[in-house]
C-alpha beads as a LAMMPS data file, in Angstrom:
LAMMPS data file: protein, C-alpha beads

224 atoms
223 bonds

1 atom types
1 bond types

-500.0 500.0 xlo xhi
-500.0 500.0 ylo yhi
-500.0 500.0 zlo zhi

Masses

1 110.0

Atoms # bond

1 1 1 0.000 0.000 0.000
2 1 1 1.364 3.397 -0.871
3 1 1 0.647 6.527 0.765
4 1 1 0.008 9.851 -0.924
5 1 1 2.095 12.414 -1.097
6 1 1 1.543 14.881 0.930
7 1 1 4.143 18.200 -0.547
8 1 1 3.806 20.253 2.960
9 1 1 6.100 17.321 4.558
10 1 1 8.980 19.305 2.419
11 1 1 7.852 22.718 2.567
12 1 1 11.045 24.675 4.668
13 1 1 8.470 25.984 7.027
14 1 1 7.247 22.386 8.392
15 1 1 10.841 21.024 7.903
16 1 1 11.991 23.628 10.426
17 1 1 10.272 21.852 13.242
18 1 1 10.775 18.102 12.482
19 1 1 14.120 18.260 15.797
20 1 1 10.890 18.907 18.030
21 1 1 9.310 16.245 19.948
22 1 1 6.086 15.311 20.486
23 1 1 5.119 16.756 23.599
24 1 1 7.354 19.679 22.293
25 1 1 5.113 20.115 19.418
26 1 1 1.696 19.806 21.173
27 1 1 2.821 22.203 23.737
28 1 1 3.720 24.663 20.763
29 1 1 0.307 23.861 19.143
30 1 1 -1.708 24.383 22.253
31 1 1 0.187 28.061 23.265
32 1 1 0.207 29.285 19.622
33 1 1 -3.355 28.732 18.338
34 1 1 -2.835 31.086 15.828
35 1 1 0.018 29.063 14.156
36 1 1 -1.172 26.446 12.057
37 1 1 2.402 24.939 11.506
38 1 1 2.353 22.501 14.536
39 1 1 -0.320 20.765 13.752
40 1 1 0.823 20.601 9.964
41 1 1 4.103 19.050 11.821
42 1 1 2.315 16.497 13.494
43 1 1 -0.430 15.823 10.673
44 1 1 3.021 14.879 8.297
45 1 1 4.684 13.101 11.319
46 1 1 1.963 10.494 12.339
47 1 1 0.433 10.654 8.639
48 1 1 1.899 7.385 7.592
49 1 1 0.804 4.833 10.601
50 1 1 -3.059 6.397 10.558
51 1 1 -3.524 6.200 7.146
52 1 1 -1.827 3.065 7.483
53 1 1 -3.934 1.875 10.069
54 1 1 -7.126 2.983 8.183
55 1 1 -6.855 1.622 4.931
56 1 1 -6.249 -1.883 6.760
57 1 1 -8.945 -2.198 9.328
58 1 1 -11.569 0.095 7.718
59 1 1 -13.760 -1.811 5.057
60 1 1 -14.373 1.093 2.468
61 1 1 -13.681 1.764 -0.949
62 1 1 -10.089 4.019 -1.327
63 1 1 -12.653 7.330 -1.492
64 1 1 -14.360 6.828 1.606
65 1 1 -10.711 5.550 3.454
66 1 1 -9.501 8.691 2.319
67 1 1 -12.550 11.092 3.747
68 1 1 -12.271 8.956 7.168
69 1 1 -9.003 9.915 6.812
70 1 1 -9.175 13.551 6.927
71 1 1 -12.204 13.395 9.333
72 1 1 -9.563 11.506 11.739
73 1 1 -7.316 14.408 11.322
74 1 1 -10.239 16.596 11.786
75 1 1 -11.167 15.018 15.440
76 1 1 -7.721 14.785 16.573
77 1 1 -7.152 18.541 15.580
78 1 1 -10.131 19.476 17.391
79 1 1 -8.614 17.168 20.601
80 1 1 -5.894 18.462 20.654
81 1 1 -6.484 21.791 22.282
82 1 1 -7.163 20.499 25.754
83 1 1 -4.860 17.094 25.635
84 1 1 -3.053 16.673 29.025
85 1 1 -1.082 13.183 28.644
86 1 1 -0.255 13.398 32.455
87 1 1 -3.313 14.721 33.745
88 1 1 -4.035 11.676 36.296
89 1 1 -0.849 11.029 38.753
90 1 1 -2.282 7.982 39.282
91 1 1 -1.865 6.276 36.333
92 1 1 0.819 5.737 33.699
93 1 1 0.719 8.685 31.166
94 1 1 -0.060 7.015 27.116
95 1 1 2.738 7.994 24.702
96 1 1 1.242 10.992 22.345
97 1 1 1.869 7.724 19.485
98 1 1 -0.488 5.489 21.756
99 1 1 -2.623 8.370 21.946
100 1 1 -3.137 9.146 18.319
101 1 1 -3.147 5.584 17.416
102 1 1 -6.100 5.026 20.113
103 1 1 -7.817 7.517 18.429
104 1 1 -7.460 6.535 14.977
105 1 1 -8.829 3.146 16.460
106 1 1 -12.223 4.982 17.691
107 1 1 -12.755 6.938 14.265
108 1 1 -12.290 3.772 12.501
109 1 1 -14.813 1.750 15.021
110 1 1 -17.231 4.625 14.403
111 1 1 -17.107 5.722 11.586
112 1 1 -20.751 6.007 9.491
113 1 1 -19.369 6.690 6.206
114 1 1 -21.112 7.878 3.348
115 1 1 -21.581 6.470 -0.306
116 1 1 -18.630 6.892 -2.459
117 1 1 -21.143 8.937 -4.684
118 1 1 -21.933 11.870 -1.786
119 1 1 -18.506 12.477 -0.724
120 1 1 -16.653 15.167 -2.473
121 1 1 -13.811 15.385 -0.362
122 1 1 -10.384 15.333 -1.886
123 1 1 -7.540 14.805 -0.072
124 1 1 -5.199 16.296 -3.089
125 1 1 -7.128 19.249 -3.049
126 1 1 -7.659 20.045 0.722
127 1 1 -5.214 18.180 2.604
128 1 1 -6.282 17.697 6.591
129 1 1 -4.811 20.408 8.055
130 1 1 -5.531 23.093 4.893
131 1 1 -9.604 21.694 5.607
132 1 1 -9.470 22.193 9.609
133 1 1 -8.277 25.146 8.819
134 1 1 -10.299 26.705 6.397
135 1 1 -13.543 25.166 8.286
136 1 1 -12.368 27.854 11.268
137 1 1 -11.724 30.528 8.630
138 1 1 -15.879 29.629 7.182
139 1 1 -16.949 30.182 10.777
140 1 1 -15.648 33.969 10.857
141 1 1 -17.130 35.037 7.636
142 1 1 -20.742 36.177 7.801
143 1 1 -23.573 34.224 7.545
144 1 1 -24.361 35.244 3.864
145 1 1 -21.046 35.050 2.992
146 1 1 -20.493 31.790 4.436
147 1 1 -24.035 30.426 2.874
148 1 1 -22.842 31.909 -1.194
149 1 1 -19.354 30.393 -0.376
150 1 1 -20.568 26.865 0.924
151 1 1 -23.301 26.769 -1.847
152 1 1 -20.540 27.316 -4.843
153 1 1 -17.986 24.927 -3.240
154 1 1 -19.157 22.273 -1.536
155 1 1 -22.549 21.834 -3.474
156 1 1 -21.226 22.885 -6.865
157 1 1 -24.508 25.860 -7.474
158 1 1 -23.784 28.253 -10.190
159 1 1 -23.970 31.891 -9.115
160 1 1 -27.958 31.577 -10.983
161 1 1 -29.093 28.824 -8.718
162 1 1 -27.526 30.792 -5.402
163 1 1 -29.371 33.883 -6.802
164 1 1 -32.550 32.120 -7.397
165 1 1 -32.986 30.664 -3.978
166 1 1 -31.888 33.379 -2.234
167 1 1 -34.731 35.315 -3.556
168 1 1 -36.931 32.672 -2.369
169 1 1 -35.710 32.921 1.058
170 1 1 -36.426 36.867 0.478
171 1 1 -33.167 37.515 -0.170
172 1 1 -32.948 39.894 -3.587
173 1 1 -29.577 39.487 -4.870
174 1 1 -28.684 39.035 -8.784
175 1 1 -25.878 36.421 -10.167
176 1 1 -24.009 39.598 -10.500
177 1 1 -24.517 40.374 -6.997
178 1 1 -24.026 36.783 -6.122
179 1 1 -20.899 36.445 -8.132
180 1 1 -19.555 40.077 -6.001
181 1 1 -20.154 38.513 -2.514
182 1 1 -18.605 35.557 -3.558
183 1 1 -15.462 37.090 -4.395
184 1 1 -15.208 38.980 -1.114
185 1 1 -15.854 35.568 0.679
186 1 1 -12.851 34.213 -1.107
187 1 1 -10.844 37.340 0.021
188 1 1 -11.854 37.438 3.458
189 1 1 -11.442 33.815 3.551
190 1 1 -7.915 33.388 2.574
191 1 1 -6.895 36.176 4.998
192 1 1 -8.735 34.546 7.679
193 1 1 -6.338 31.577 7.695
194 1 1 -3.091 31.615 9.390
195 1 1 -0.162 33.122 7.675
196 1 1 1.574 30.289 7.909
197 1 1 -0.797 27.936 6.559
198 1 1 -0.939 30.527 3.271
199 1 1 2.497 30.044 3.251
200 1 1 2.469 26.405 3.050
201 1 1 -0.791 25.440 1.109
202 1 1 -1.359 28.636 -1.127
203 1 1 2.338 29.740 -1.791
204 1 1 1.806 28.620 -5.694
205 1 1 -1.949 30.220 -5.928
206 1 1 -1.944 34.017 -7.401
207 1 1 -3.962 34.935 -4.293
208 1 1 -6.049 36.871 -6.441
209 1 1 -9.608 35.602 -6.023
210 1 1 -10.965 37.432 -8.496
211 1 1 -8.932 36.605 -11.275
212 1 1 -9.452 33.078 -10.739
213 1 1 -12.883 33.519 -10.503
214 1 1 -12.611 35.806 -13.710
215 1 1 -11.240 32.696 -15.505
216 1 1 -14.127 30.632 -14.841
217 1 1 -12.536 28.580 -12.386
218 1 1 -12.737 28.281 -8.510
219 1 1 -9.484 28.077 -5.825
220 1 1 -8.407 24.317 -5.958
221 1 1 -7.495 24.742 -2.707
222 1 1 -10.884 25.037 -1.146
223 1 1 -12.762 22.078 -1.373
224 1 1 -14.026 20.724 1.921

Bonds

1 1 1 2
2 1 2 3
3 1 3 4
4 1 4 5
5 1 5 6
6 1 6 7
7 1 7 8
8 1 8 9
9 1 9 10
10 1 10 11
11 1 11 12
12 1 12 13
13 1 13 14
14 1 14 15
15 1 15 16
16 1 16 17
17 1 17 18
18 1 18 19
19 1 19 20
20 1 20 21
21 1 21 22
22 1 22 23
23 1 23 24
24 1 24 25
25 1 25 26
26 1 26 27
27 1 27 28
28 1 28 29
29 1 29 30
30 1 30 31
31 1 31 32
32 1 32 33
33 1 33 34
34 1 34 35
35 1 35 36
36 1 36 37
37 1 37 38
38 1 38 39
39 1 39 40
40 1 40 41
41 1 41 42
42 1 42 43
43 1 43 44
44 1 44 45
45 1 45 46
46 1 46 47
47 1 47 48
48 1 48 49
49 1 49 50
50 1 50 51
51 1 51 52
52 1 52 53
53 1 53 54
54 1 54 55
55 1 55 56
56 1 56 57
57 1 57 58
58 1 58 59
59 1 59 60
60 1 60 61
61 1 61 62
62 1 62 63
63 1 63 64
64 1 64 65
65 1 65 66
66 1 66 67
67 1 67 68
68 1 68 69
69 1 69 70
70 1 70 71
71 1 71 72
72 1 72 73
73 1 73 74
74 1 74 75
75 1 75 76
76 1 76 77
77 1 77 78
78 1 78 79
79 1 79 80
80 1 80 81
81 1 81 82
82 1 82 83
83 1 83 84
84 1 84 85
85 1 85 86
86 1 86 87
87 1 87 88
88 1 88 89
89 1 89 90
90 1 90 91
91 1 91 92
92 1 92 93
93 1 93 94
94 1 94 95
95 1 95 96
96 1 96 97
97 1 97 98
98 1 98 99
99 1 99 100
100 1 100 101
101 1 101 102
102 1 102 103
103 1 103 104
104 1 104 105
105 1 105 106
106 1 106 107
107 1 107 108
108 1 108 109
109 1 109 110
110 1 110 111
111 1 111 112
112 1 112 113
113 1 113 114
114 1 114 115
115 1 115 116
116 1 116 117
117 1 117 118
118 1 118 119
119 1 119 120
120 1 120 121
121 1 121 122
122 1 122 123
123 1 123 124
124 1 124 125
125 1 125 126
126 1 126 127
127 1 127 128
128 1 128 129
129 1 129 130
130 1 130 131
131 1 131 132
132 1 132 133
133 1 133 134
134 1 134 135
135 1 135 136
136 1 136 137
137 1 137 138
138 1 138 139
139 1 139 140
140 1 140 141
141 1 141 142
142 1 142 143
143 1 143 144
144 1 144 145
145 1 145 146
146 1 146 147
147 1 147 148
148 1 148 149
149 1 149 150
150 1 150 151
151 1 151 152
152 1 152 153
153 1 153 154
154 1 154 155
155 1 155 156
156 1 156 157
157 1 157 158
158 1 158 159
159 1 159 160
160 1 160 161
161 1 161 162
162 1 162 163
163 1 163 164
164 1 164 165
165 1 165 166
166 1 166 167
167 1 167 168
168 1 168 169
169 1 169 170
170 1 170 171
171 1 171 172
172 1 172 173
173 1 173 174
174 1 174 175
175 1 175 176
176 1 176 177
177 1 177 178
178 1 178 179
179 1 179 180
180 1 180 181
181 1 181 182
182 1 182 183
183 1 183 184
184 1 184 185
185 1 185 186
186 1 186 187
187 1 187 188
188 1 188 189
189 1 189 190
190 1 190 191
191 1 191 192
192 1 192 193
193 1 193 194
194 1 194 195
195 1 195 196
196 1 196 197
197 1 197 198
198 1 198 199
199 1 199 200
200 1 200 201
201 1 201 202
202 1 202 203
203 1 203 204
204 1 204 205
205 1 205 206
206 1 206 207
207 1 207 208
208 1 208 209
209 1 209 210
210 1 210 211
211 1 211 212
212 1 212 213
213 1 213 214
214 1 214 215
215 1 215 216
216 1 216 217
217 1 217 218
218 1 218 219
219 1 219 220
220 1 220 221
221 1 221 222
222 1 222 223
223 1 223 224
């Protein structure tokens, strides 16, 4: 079984904290929220033994191992936060390894996956820690912004079909209109992710929104 390629594991930024350890690296992640390259760190660290470990116990098609996958990353992200391996003095404090491996082991136990059909996750396109990411970037945009962003990328609507049933809802906004907002919530978007995580995921992007938009396309690296 091969694993995929995941670029980030060579980008200088990520490479710069490979001497750290563990604990080292979780402490950094926990005191520097704001920083999204710890958790990059650790996501290319421990990548190999949980997709490992998922594509041999979990009993899904190679589209469905990959979206468990990310959604492992996704709950040990979210975890992470408030992990205290020596938080009981009265018992022997798990390795982080046992840790993450124990809960790879619950995601996989579970895990109600979708068809292959309704998932339209790509792991090429939005690697774990680009999607955690950008999931707490979608929460700071406002709600209509959020709704015309969501509706373009994850459902696929033209700017015609957002119009439309926003004006059902009472919402009177033209495709122009439409097309306008959804510009600014690529803009405000991108700049609500980390810098770092720009760095290492967008680096080769124009960062121009609306160009790319222009062009009739939409930013390959959003796709959660």
């Amino acid at each position: 079984m091969q694993i995929p390629p995941f670029p980030e594991s060579n980008h200088p930024i990520v490479k710069s904290l490979f001497h750290h350890s563990d604990e080292e690296l979780l402490t950094l992640f926990q005191h520097y929220p704001e920083q999204g390259k710890f958790f990059t760190a650790i996501f290319c660290r421990y990548t190999p033994i949980v997709y490992t470990l998922i594509r041999h116990s979990a009993r899904s098609s190679p589209v469905q191992a990959d979206y468990l996958f990310a959604l492992t990353w996704r709950h040990i992200y979210y975890e992470l936060a408030s992990l205290d391996l020596h938080n009981d003095a009265n018992t022997e404090a798990p390795s982080f390894q046992n840790w993450l491996i124990n809960m790879t082991a619950i995601s996989i136990n579970q895990a109600e996956l979708p068809g292959v059909e309704s998932i339209h996750y790509s792991l090429q396109a939005a690697p774990p820690p680009l999607w955690c990411y950008i999931e707490q970037a979608l929460e700071q945009l406002p709600p209509m912004l959020r709704f015309i962003v969501l509706m373009a990328q994850a459902f696929h609507w033209s700017e015609t079909g957002i119009a439309a049933h926003l004006q059902a809802e009472g919402e009177a906004l033209s495709p122009a209109e439409v097309r306008s907002h959804l510009i600014q919530g690529y803009q405000l978007l991108e700049a609500a992710l980390p810098e770092d995580i720009r760095l290492i995921y967008l680096q080769n992007h124009s960062g121009d929104p609306e160009t790319e938009s222009e062009a009739g396309t939409v930013p390959s690296y959003f796709n959660p």
